[in-house]
N, C-alpha and C positions, 0 to 999 in steps of 0.2 A: 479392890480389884486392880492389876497394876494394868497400866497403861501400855499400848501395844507402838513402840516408836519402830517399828521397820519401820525400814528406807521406802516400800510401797504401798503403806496409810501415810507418810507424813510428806508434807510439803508437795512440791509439783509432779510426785512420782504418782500420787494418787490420779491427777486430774490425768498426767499424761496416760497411763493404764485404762482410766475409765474410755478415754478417746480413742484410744487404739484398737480398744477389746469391742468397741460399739461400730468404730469405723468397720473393722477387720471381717466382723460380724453380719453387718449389714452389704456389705461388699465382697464380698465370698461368693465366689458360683452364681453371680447376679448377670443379667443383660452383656453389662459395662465389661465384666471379665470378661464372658465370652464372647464379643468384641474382640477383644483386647489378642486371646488365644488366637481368632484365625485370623487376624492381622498378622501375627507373628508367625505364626504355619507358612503365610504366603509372602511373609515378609525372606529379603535375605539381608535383613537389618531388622534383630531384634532388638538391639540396645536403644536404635532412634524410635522404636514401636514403645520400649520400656518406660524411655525419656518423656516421651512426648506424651504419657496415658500417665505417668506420675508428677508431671507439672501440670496437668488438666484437673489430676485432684489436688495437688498443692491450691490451685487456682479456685476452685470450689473453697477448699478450706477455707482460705483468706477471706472470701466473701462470705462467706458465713459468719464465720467470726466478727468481720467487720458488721455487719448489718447484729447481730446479736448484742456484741456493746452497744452500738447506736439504739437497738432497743430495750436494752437493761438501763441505760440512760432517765428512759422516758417511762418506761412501766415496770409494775412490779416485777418480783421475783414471779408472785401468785396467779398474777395476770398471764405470766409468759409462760409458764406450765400450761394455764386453762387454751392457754392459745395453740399451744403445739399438742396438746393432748386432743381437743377439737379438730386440729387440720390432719392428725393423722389416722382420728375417727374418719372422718370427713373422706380421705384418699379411701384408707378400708370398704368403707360403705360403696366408694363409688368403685373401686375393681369389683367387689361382689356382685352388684347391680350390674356391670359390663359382663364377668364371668355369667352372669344366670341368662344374659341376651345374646349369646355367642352363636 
């Protein structure tokens, strides 16, 4: 079976894809956009609404990333799956539990 070398399986194109298609995803039509939308409605500066809501995720990014090598450092790979797999049970369960007490 020959080996598949595009340019978006191999090297950083993969990870960069995987992060964008997950960010873009998860961040679509969310709270933070629409925010973001009637900022900009009432804004009469959408480029300082644009600026200032793309260096806030920049700014998230960083810190994730950072706090993520700090803890690939110290736990496994297996460890950090079980941990983010749990904490996003963990959120799931508890919006259900608020959605059923509304």
């Amino acid at each position: 079976m020959a080996k598949d070398s595009s340019p978006a399986n191999s090297g950083p194109w993969k990870e960069f894809l995987a992060a964008f298609v997950t960010i873009f995803l998860a961040e679509f039509a969310d709270k933070t956009q629409i925010a973001i939308v009637l900022m900009a409605a009432e804004s009469h500066a959408p480029w300082v609404v644009f600026t200032g809501a793309a260096f806030a995720l920049i700014m998230t990014s960083v810190l994730g990333i950072a706090l993520g090598r700090w803890l690939a450092g110290r736990l496994s790979a297996q460890a950090l799956q079980t941990m983010t797999g749990a904490s996003l049970l963990s959120i799931s369960l508890w919006l259900l539990w608020d959605l059923g007490h509304l």
